[in-house]
KETOR-630415 format. One record per residue (C-alpha): residue number from 1; residue in one letter; x, y, z. Coordinates in Angstrom, 1 decimal, padded with zeros to 4 digits. Layout:
N
(NUM, 'A', (X, Y, Z)),
...
//
This chain:
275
(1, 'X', (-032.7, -074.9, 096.7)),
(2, 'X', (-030.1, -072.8, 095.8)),
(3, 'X', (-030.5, -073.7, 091.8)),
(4, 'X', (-033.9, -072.1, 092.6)),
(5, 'X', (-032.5, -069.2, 094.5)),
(6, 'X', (-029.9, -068.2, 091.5)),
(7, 'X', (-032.5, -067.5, 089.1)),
(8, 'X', (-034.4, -065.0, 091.8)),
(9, 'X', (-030.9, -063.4, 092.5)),
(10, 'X', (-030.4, -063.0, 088.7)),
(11, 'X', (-033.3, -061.2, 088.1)),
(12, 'X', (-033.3, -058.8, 091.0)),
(13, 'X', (-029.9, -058.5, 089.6)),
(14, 'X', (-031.7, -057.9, 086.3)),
(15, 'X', (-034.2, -055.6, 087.9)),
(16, 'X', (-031.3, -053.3, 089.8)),
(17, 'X', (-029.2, -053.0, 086.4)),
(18, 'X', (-032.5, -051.4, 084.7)),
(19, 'X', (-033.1, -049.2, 087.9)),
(20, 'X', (-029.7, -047.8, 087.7)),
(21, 'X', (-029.9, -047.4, 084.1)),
(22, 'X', (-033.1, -045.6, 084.1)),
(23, 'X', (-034.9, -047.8, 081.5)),
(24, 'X', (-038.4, -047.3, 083.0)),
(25, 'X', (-040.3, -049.0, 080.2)),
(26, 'X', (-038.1, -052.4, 081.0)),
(27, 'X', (-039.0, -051.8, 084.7)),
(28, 'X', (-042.9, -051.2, 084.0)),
(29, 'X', (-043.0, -054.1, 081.1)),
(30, 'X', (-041.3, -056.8, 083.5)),
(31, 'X', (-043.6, -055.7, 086.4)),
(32, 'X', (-047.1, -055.4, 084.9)),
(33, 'X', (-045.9, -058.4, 082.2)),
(34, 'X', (-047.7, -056.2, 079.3)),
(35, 'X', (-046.7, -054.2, 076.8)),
(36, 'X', (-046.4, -050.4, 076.9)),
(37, 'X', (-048.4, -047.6, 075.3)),
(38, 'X', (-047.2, -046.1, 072.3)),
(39, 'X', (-045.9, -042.7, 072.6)),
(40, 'X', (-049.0, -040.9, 070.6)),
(41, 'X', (-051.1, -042.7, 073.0)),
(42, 'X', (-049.3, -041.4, 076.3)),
(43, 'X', (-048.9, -037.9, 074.0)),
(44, 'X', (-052.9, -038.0, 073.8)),
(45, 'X', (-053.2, -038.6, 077.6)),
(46, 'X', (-050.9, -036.0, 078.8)),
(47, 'X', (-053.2, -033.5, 076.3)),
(48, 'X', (-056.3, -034.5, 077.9)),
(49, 'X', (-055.0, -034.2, 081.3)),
(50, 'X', (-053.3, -031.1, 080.9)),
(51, 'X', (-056.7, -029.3, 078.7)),
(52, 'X', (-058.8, -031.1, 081.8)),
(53, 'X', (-056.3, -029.0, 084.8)),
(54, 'X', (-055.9, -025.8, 082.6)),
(55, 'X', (-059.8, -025.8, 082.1)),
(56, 'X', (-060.7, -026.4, 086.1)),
(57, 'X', (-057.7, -023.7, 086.8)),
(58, 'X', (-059.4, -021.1, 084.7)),
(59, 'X', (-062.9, -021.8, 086.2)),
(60, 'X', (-060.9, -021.9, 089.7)),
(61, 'X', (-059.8, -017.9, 088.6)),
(62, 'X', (-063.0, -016.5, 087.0)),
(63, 'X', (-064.6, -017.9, 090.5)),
(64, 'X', (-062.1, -016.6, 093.1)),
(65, 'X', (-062.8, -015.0, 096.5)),
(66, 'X', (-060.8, -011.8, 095.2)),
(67, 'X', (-062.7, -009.5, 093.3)),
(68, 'X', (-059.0, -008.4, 091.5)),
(69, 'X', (-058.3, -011.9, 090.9)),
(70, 'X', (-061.6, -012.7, 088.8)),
(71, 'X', (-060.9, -009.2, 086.7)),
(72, 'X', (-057.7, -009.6, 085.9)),
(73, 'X', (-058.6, -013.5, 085.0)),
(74, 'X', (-061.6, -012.0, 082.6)),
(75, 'X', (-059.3, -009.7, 080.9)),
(76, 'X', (-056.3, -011.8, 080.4)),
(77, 'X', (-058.7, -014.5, 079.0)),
(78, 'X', (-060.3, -011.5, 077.1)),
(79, 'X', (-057.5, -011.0, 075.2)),
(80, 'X', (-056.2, -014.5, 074.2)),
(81, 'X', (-059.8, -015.1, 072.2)),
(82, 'X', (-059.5, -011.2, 070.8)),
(83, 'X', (-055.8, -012.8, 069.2)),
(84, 'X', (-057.1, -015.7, 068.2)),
(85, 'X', (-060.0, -014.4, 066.5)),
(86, 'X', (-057.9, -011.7, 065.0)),
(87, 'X', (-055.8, -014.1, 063.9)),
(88, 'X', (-057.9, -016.1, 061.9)),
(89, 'X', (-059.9, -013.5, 060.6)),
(90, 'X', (-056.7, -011.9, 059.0)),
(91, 'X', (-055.6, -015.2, 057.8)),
(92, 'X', (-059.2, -015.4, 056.1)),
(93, 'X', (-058.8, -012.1, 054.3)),
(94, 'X', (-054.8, -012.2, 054.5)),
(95, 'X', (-055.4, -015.6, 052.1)),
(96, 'X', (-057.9, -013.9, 049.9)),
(97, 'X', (-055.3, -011.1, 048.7)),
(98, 'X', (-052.3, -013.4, 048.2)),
(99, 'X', (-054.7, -014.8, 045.7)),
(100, 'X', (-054.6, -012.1, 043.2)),
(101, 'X', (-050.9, -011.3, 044.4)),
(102, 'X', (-049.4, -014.6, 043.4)),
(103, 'X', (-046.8, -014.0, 040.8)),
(104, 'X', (-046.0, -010.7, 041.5)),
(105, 'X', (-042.4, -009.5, 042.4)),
(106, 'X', (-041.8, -009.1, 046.0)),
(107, 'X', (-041.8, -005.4, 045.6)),
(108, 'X', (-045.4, -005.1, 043.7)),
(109, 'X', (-046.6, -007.8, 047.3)),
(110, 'X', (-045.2, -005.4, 049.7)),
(111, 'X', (-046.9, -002.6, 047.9)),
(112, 'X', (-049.9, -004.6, 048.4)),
(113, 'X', (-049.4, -005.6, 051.6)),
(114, 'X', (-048.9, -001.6, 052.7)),
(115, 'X', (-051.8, -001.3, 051.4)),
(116, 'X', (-053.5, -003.7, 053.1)),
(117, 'X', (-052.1, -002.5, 056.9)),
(118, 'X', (-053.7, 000.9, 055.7)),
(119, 'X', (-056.8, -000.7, 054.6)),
(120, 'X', (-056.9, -002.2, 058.3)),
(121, 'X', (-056.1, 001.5, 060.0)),
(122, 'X', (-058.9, 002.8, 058.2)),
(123, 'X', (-061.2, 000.6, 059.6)),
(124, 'X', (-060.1, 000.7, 063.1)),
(125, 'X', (-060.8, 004.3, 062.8)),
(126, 'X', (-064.2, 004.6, 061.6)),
(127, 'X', (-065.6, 001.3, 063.1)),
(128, 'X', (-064.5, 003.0, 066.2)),
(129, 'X', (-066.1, 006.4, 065.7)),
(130, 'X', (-069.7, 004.4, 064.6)),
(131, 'X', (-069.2, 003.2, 068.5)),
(132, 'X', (-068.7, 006.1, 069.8)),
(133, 'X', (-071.1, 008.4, 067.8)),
(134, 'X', (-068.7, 010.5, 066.3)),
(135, 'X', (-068.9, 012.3, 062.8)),
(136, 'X', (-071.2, 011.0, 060.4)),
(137, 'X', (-072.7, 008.7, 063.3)),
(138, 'X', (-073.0, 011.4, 065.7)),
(139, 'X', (-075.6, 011.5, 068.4)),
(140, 'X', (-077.3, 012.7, 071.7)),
(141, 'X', (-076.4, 011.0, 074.5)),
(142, 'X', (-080.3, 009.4, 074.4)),
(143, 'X', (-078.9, 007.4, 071.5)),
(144, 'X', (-080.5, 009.3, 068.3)),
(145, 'X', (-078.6, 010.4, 065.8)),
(146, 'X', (-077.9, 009.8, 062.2)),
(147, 'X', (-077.3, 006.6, 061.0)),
(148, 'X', (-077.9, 005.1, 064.1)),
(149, 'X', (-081.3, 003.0, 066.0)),
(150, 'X', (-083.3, 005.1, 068.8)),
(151, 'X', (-080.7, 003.1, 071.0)),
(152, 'X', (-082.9, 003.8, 074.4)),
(153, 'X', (-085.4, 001.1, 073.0)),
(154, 'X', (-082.9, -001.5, 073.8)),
(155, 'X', (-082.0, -000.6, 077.1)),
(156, 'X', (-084.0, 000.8, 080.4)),
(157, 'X', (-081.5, 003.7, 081.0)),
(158, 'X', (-079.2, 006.4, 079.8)),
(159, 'X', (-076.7, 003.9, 082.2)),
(160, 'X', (-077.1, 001.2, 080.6)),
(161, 'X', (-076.8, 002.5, 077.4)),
(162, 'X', (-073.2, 004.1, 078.1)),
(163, 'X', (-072.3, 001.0, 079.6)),
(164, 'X', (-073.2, -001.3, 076.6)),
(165, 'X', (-071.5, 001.5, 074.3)),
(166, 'X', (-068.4, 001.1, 076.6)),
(167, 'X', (-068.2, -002.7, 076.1)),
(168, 'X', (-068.2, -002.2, 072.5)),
(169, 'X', (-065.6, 000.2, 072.3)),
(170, 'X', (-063.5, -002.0, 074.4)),
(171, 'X', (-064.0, -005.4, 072.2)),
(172, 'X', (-063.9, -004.0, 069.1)),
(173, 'X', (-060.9, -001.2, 069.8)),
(174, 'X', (-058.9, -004.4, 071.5)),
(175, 'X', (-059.7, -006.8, 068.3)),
(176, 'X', (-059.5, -004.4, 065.4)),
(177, 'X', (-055.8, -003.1, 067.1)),
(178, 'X', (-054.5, -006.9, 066.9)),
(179, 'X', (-056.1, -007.5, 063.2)),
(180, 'X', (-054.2, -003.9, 062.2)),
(181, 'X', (-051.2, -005.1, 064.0)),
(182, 'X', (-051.1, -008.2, 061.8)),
(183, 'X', (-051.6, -006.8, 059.1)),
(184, 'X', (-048.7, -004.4, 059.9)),
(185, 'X', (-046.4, -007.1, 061.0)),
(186, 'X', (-047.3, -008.7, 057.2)),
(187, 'X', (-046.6, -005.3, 055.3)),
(188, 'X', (-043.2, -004.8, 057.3)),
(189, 'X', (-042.2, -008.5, 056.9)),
(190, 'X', (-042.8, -008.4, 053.1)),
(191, 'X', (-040.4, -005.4, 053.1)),
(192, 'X', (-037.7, -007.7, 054.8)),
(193, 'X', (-038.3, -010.1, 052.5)),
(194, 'X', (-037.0, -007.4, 050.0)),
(195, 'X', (-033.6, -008.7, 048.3)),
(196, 'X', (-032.5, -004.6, 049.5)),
(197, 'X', (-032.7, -006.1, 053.2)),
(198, 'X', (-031.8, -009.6, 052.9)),
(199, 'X', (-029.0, -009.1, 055.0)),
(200, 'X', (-028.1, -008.9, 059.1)),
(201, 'X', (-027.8, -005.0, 058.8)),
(202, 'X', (-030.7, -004.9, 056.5)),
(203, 'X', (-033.2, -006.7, 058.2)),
(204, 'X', (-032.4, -004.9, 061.9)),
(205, 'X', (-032.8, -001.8, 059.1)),
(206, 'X', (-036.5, -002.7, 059.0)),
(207, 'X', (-037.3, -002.0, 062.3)),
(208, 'X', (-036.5, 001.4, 062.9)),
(209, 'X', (-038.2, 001.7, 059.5)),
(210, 'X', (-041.3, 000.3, 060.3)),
(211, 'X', (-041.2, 002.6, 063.9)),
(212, 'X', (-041.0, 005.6, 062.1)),
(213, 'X', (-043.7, 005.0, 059.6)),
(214, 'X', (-045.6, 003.7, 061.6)),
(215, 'X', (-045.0, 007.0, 064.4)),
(216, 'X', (-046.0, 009.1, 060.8)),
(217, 'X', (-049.1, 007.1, 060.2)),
(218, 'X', (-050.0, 007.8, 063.9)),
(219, 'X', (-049.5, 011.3, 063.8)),
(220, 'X', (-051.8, 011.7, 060.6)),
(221, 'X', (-054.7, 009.8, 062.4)),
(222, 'X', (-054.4, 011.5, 064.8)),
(223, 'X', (-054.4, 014.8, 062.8)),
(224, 'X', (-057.5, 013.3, 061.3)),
(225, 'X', (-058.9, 013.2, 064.4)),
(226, 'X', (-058.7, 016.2, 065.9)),
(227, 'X', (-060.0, 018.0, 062.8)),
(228, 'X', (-063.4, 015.6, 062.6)),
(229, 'X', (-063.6, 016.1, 066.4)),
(230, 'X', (-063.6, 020.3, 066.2)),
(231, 'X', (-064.9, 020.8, 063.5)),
(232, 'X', (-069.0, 022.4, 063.9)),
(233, 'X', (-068.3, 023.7, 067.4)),
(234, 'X', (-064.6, 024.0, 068.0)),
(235, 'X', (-063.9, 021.8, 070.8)),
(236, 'X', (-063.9, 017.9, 072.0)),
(237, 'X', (-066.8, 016.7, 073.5)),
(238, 'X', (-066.7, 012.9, 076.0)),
(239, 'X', (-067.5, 011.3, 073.4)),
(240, 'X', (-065.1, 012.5, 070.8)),
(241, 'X', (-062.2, 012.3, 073.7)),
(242, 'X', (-062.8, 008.4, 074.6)),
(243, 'X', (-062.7, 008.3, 070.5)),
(244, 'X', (-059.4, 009.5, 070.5)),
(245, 'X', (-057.7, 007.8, 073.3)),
(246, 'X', (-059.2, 004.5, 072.3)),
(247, 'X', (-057.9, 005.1, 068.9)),
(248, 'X', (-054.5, 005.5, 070.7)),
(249, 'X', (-054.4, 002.9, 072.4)),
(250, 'X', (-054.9, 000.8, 069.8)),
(251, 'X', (-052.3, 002.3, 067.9)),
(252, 'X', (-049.8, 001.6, 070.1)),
(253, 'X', (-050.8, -002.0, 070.5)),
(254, 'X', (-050.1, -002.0, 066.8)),
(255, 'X', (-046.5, -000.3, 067.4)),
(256, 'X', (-045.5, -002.7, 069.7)),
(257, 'X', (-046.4, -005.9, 068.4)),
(258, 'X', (-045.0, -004.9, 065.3)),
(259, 'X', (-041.6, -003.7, 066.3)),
(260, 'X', (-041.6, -007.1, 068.7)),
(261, 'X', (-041.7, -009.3, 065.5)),
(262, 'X', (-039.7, -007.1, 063.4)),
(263, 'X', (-036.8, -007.2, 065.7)),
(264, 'X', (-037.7, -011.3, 066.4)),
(265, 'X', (-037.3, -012.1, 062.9)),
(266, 'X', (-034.1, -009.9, 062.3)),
(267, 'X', (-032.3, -011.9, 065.5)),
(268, 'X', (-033.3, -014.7, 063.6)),
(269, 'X', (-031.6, -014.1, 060.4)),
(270, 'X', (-029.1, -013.1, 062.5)),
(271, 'X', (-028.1, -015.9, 064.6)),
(272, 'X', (-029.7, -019.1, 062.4)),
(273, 'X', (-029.4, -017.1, 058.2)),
(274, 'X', (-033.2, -018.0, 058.0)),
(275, 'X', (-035.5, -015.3, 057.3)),
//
């Protein structure tokens, strides 16, 4: 009995030595007497849970009891598909340029890539003013005007027309800014990639750089702006205004998320000598 008894005590003692050493995968294989999962299959599982609970969580917000909750849910979802779509549309056209760049010098690039950003700008702009009927797309309020559809066809009232224009403004204002704010964070980061600013002090350089041009390029849109918006009668109509101020808002979305990664990539090179 106690030859019997010696081989229990040995692997309880066998047991406690992989308790105290923390090998769980001993303690699981000697308990279920199989083998365990490779770690790409437990990786797989944990993804599948985890998508499963962030899914139900975002259903659980868009459906909440509190009226602030479900709009700020809406917006902040909003705006993570506006950056991912941005983001692979720029890639898409960011991609087709590189083509016809490849085997340039890095300065002719950033000359292309400036020009690109500005290509992106000028777009924002006018895709903006086509929204909001201003310019060569202006209109009445009942939705005629030049280049545009009788508008009131599509909808049952002046309100709901305003309130579809409104929704376009706001998608296509929130995903135009983040395309032009790639496209700016691409020019400015080519111009770090400059052997000039290959250095710590240079590549900090870059951002005030890319600030003040950037603060120049606003103020000559803005310029722009104001002239298309007084010119015939001499003053800004609601239309013209909510032109503007979307405009400017997207602008400074640009400014931002280009001096954030500007400023990233110079702590970088900083801290790690990787650019």
């Amino acid at each position: 009995q106690e030859s019997q008894t010696k081989p229990r005590e040995g692997s309880v003692g066998a047991l406690a030595a992989a308790a105290v050493i923390g090998d769980w995968r001993a303690l699981a294989s000697d308990a279920m007497g199989e083998e365990m999962p490779e770690p790409i299959a437990v990786g797989i599982a944990a993804t599948l849970l985890g998508s499963i609970s962030f899914q139900m969580a975002l259903f659980y917000l868009t459906n909440h009891s509190d009226r602030d909750m479900r709009r700020y849910s809406y917006g902040v979802i909003n705006q993570t598909v506006s950056i991912f779509c941005a983001v692979l549309l720029f890639q898409t056209f960011d991609d087709i340029v590189e083509r016809f760049i490849d085997g340039l010098t890095l300065e002719m690039q950033a000359v292309v890539d400036m020009a690109h950003m500005l290509l992106w700008f000028t777009i924002l702009q006018l895709a903006l003013a086509y929204i909001c009927g201003v310019g060569f797309w202006e209109h009445s309020d009942d939705g005629h005007g030049a280049g545009q559809e009788p508008l009131m066809k599509l909808h049952k009232s002046r309100e709901e027309l305003l309130e579809s224009q409104k929704k376009d403004l706001k998608c296509y204002s929130v995903l135009l800014a983040h395309l032009s704010g790639f496209a700016s964070i691409n020019a400015w980061g080519s111009v770090q990639q400059l052997d000039f600013f290959r250095s710590p002090f240079g590549s900090f350089a870059v951002v005030p750089m890319s600030a003040c041009g950037l603060f120049c390029l606003q103020r000559i849109t803005d310029s722009i702006r104001e002239h298309v918006a007084r010119q015939g009668d001499g003053k800004k109509d609601k239309r013209e205004t909510t032109w503007d101020e979307e405009c400017e808002e997207a602008e400074n979305d640009v400014m931002g998320l280009t001096l954030s990664f500007s400023l990233t990539q110079a702590i970088r090179f900083a801290i790690s000598g990787d650019l």
